[in-house]
MMTF fields as JSON, N, C-alpha, C and O atoms, coordinates in Angstrom:
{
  "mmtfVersion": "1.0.0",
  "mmtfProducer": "UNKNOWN",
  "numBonds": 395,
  "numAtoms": 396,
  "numGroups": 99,
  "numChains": 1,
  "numModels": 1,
  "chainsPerModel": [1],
  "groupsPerChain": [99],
  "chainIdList": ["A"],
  "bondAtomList": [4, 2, 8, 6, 12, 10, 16, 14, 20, 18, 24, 22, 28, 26, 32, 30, 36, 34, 40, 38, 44, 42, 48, 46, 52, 50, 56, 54, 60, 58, 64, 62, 68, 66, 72, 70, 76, 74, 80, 78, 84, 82, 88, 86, 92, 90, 96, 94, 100, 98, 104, 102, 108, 106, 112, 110, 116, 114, 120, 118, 124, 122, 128, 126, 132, 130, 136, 134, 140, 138, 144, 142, 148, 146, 152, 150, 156, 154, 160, 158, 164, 162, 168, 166, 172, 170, 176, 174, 180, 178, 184, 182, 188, 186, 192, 190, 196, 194, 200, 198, 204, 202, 208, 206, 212, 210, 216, 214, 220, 218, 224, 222, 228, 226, 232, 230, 236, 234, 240, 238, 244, 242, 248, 246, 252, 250, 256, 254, 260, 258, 264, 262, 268, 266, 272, 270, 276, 274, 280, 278, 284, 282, 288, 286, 292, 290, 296, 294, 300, 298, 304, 302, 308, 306, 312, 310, 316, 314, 320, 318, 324, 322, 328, 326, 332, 330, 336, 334, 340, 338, 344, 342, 348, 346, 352, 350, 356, 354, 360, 358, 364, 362, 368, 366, 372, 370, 376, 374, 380, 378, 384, 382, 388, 386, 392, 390],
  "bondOrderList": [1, 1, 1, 1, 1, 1, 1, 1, 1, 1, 1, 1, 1, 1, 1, 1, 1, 1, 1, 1, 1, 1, 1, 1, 1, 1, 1, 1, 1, 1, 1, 1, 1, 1, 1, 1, 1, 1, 1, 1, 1, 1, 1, 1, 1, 1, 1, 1, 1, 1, 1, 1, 1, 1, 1, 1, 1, 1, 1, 1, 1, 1, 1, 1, 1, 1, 1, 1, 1, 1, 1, 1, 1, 1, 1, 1, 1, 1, 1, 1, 1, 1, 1, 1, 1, 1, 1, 1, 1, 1, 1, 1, 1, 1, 1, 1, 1, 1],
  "groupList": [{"groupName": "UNK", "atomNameList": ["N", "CA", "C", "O"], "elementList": ["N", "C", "C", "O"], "formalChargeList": [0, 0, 0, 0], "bondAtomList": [1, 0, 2, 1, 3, 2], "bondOrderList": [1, 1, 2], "singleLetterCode": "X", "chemCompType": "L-PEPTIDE LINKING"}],
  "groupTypeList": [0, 0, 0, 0, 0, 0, 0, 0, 0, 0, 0, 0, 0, 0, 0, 0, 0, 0, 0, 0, 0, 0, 0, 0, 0, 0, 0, 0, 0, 0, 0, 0, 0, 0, 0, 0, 0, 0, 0, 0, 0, 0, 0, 0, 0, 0, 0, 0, 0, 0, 0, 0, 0, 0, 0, 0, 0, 0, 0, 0, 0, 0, 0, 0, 0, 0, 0, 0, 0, 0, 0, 0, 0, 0, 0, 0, 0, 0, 0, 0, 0, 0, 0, 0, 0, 0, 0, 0, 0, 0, 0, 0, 0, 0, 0, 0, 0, 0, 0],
  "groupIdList": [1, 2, 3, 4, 5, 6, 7, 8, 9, 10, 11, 12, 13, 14, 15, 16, 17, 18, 19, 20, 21, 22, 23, 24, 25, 26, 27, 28, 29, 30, 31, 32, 33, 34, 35, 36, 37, 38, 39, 40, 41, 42, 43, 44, 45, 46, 47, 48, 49, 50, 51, 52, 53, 54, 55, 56, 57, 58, 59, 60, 61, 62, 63, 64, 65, 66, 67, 68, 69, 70, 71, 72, 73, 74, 75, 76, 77, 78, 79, 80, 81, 82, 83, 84, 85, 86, 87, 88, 89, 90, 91, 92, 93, 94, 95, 96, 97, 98, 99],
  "secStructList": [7, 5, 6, 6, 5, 7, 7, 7, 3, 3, 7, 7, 3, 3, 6, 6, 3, 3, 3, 3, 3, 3, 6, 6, 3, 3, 3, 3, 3, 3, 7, 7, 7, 6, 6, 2, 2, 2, 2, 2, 2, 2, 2, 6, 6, 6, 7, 7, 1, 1, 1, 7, 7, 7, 7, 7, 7, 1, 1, 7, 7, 3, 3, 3, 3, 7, 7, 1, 7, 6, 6, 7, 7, 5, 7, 6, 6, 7, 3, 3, 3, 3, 3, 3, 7, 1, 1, 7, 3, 3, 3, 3, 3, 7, 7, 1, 7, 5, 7],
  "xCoordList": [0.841, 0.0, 0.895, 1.9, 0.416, 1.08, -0.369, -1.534, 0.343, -0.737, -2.196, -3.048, -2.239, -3.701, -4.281, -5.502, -3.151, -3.899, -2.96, -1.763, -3.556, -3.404, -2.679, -3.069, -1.631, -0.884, -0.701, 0.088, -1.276, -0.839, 0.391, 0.585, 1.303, 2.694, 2.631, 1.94, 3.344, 3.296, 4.859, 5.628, 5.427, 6.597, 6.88, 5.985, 8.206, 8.421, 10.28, 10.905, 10.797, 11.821, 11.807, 10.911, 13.483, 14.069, 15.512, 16.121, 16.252, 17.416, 17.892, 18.989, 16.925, 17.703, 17.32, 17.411, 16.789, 16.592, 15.092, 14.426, 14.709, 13.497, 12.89, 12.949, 12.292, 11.659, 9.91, 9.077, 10.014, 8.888, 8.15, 8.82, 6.554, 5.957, 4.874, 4.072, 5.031, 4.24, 3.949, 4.868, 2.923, 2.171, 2.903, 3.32, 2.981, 3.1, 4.928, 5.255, 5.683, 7.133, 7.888, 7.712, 8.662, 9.513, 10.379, 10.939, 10.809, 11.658, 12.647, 12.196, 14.099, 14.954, 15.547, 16.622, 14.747, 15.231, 16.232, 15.868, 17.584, 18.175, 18.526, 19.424, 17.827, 18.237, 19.152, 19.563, 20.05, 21.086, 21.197, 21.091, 21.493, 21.511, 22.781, 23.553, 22.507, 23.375, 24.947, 25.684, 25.419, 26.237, 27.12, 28.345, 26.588, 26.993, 27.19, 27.862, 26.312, 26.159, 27.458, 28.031, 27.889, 29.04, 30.099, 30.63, 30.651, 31.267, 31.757, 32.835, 30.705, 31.081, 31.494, 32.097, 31.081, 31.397, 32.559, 32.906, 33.649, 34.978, 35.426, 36.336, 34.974, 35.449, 35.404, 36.075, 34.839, 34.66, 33.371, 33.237, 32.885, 31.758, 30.719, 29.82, 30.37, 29.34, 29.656, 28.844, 30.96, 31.663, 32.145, 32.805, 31.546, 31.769, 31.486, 30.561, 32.919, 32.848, 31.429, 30.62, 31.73, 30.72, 30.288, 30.905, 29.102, 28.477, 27.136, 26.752, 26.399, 25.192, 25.568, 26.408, 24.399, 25.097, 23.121, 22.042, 23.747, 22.587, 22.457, 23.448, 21.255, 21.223, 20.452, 19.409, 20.722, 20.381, 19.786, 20.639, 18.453, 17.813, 18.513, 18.96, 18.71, 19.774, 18.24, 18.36, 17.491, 16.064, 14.61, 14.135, 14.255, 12.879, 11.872, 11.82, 11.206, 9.915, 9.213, 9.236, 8.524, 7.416, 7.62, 7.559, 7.911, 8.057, 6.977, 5.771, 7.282, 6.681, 6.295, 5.239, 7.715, 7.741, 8.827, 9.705, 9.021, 10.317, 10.117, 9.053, 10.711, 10.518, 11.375, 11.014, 12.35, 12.748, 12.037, 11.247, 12.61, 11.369, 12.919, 14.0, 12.547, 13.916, 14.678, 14.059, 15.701, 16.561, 16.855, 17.9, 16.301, 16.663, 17.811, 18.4, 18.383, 19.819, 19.866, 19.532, 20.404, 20.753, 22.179, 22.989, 21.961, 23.523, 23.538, 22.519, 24.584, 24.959, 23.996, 23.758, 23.764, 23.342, 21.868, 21.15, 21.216, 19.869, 18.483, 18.646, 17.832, 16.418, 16.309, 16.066, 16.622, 15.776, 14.337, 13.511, 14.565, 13.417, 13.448, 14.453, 11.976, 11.476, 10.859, 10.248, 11.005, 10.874, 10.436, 11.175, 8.825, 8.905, 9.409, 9.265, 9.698, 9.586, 9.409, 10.274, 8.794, 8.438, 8.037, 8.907, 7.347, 6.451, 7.205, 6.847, 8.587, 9.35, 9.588, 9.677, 9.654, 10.131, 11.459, 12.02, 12.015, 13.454, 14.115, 13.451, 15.122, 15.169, 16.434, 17.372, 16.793, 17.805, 18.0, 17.139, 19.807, 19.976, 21.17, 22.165, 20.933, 22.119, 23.583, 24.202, 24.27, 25.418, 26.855, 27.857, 26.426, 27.274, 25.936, 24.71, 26.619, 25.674, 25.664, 26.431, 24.755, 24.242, 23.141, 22.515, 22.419, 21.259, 20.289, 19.069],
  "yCoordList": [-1.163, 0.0, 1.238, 1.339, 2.247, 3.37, 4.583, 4.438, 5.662, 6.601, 6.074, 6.365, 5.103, 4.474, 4.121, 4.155, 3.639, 3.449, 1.481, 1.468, 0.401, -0.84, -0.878, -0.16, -1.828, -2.399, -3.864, -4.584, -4.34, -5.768, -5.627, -4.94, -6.743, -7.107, -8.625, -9.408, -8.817, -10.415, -10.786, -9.938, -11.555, -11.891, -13.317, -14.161, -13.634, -14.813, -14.921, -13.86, -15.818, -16.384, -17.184, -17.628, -17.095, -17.63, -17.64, -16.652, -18.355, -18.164, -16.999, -16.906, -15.58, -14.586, -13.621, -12.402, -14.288, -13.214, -13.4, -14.368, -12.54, -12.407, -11.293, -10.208, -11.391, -10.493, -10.376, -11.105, -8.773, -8.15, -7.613, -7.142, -7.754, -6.825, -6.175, -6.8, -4.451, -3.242, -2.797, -2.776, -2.363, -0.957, -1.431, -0.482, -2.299, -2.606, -2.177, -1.689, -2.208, -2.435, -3.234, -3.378, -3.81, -5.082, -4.588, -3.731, -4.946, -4.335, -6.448, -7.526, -5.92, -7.184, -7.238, -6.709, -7.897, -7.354, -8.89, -10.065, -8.297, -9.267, -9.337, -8.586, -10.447, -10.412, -10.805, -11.776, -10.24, -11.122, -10.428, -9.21, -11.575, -11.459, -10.121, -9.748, -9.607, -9.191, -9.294, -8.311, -10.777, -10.659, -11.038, -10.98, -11.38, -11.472, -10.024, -9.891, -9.17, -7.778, -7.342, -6.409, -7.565, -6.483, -7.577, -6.728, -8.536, -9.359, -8.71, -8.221, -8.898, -7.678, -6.321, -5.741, -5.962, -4.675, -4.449, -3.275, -5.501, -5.377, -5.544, -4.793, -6.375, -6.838, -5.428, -5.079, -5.222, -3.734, -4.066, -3.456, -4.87, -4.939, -4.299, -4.787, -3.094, -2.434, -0.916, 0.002, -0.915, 0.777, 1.243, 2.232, 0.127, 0.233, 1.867, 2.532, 2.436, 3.816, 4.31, 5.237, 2.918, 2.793, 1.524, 0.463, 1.709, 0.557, 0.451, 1.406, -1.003, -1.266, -1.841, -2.653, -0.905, -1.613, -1.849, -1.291, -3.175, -4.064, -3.017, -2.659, -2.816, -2.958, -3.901, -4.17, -4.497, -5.258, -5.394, -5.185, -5.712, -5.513, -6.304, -7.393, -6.011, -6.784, -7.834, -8.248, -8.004, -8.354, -8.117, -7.158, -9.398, -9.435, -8.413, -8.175, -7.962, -7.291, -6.738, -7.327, -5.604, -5.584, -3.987, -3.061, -3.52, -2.624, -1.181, -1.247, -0.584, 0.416, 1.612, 2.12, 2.3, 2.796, 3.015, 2.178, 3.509, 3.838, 5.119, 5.323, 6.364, 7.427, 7.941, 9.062, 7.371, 7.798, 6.991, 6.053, 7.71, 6.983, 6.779, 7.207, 5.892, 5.097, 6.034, 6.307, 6.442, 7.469, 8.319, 8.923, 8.613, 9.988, 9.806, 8.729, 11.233, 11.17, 11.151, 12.089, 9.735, 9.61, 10.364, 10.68, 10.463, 11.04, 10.136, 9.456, 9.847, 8.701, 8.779, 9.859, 8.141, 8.322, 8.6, 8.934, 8.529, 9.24, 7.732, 6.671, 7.981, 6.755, 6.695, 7.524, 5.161, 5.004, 3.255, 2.902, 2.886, 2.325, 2.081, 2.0, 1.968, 1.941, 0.5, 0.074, -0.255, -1.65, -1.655, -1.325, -2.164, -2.26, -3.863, -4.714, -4.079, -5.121, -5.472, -4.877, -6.057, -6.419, -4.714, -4.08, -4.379, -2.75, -1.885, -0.959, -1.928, -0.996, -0.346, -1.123, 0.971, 1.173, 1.363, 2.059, 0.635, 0.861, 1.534, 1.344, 2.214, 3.062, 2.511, 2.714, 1.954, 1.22, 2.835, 3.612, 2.892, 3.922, 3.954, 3.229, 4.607, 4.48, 4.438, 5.501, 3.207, 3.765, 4.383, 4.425, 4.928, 5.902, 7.038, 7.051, 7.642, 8.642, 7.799, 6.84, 8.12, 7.51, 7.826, 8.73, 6.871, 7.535, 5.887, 5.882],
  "zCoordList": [0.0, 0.0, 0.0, 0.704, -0.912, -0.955, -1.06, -1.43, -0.581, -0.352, -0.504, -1.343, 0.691, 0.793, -0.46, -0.614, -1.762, -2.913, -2.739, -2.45, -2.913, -2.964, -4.641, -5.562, -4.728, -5.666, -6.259, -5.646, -7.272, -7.225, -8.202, -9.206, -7.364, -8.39, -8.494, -7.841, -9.28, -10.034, -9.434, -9.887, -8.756, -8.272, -9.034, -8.992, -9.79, -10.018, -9.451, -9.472, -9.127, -9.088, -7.529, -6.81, -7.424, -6.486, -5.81, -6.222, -4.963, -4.456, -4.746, -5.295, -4.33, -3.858, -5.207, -5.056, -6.838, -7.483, -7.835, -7.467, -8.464, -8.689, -9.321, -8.743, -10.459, -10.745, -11.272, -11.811, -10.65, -9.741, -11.158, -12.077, -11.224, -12.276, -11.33, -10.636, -11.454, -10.619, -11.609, -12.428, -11.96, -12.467, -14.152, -14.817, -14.528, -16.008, -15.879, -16.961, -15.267, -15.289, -14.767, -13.557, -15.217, -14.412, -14.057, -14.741, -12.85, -11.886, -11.468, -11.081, -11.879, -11.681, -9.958, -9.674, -8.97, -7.492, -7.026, -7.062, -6.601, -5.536, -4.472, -4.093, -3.436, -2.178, -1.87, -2.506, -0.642, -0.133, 1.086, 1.232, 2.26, 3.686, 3.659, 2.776, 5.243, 5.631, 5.76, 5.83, 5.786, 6.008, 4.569, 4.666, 3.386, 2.48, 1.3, 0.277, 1.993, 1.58, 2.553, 1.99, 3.369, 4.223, 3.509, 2.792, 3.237, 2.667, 1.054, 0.717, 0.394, -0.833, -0.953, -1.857, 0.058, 0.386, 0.663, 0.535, 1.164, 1.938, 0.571, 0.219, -0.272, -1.275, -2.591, -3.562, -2.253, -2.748, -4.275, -5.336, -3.901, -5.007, -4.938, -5.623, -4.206, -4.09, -4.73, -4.84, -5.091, -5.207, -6.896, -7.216, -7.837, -9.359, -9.593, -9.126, -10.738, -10.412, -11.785, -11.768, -13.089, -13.989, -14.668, -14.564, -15.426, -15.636, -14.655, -13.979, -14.677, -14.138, -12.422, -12.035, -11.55, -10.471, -9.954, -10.153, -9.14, -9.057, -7.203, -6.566, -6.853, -5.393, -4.848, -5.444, -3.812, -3.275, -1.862, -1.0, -1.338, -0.501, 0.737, 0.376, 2.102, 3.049, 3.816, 4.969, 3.354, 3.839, 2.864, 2.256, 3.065, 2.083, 2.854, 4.061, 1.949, 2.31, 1.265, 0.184, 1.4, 0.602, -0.132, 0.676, -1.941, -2.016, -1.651, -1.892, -1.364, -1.114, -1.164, -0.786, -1.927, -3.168, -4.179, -3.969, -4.818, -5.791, -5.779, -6.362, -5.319, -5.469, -6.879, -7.24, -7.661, -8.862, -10.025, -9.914, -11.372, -12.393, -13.028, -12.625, -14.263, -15.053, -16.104, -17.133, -15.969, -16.812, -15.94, -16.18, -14.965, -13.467, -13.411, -13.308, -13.497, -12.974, -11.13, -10.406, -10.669, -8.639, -8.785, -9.656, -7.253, -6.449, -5.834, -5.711, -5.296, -4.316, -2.788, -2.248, -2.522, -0.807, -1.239, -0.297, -2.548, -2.314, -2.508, -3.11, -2.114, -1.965, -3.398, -4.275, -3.366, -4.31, -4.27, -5.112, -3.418, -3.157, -1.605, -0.899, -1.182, -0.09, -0.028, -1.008, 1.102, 1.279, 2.712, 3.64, 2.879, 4.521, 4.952, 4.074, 5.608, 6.354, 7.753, 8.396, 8.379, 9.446, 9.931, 10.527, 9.778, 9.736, 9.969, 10.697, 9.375, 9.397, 7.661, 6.71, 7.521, 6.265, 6.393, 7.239, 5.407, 5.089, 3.949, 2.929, 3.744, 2.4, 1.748, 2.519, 0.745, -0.128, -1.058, -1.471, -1.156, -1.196, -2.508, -2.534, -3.186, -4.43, -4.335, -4.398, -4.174, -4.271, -4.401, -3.687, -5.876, -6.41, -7.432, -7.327, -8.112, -8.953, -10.026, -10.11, -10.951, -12.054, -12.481, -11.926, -14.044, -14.283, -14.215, -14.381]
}
């Protein structure tokens, strides 16, 4: 639910990928635990200066919104999807700049 307006998405996959169909767009989402996300991170796979960078949710839950639309130019550090889980919203955050 977003601004009290209800959403159906179509979810298909598994082991961690999956992709999501909202509002007539497919969205490619991958999970991976916490500690395999700080693991890459040492590794420095989260810090590509260009090219496609995947983000990855540290916990399943439920999207909630995407506040950017596809071609937006991000800055690093800025929301780009909102995921509650366990009735918390959480904000997954870009990061590096890109479009």
């Amino acid at each position: 639910m977003l601004d009290n307006r209800s959403f159906e998405a179509l979810v298909e996959g598994g082991d961690g990928e999956y992709r999501v169909l909202l509002n007539g767009v497919l969205y490619y989402v991958q999970v991976a635990d916490e500690r395999a996300k700080r693991l890459a991170e040492a590794a420095g796979a989260f810090s590509p200066t260009s090219g496609e960078v995947n983000i990855k949710s540290p916990m399943p839950g439920l999207i909630v919104a995407v506040p950017v639309t596809e071609g937006q130019k991000v800055k690093k550090g800025q929301v780009v999807v909102v995921l509650e889980s366990m009735k918390m919203e959480n904000e997954l955050k870009a990061p590096r700049e890109g479009t």
